[in-house]
Every structure is written in C-alpha cells, then in structure tokens.
N, C-alpha and C positions, 0 to 999 in steps of 0.2 A: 504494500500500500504506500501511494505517494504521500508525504507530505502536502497537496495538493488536495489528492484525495480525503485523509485525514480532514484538512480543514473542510471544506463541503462536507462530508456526513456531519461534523458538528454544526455547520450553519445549520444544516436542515432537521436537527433534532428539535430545535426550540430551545435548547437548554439555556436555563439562566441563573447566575450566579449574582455575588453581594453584590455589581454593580449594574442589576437589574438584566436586561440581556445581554447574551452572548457577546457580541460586537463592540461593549462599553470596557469589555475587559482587559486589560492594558496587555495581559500575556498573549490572550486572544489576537491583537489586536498584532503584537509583534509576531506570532506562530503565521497567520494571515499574508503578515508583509513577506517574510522567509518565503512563504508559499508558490508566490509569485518570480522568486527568484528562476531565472532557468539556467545558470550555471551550474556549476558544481560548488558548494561549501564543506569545507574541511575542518574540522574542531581539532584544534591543537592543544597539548597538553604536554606540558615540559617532564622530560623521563627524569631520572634521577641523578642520570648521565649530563641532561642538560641543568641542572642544577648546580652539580660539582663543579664545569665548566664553568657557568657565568661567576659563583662564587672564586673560583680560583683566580679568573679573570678580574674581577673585584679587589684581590689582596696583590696583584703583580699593578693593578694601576694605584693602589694605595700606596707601594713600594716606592712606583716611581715620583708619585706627587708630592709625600711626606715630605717634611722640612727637617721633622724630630728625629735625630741620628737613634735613639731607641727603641725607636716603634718602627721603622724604617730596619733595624737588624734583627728585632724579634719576628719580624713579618718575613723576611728574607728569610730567614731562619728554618718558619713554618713553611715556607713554600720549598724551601729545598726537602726537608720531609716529607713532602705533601709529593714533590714530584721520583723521590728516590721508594714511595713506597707503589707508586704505581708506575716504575720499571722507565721516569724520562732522564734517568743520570744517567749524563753520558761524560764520564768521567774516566 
C-alpha cells in the first residue's frame, strides 16, 4: 500500500480526531503533503559508526582551534588512543 493510498482510505473513513476532522490535523495534514510527493524519500538515521566519526571529528577540530596548551595535549592524547585502538597508528 502506497503512502498515497494510505492517505485516501483515511480521507474517506470520516475519521475525526481532537481537532474535529481529519484534514485539521496537523500530522494529517503533513502525512497528506508527503503523499503527494513523487520522488523517492529516504529517512536517514546516523549508525553508531557515524556517530564515532563526527564525534572524533569534533575532538581533532577542538585540537586544532584550542588556545589552552592543556586541553589541546589531553585531547591529543585521547585521540591518539582513540585512533591506536581502532588499528589508525601508523607508527
């Protein structure tokens, strides 16, 4: 069943909800627009993989922008760990 689909058999149930009929309902209302879409939509959802990534990415641009020689060696520090346990020393 299309998403298209879907939305007509609700238009033509009658159903109505707290904001009296169908069509006043704000999710409705967005399910509807989607509906009409005729490309293709793709729901992305960051793996855990891309989490380590941006995070890692995060502590190598704080490296480079730090001013504090402390937080700039402890953070170097963690990244050298962070990259010798997931096999990037190339040393």
């Amino acid at each position: 069943m299309t998403l298209k689909e879907i939305v007509n058999q609700l238009e033509s149930s009658g159903y109505t909800c707290e904001a009296g009929p169908l069509e006043n309902n704000v999710a409705f209302q967005a399910l509807k627009e989607r509906s009409q879409f005729k490309g293709m939509t793709v729901e992305v959802k960051m793996t855990e993989l891309d989490v380590f990534i941006r995070l890692f990415l995060v502590l190598v641009r704080a490296v480079s922008t730090t001013k504090d020689e402390n937080t700039r060696n402890f953070l170097s520090s963690e990244l050298e760990t962070i990259a010798e346990a997931i096999g990037g020393d190339d040393k």
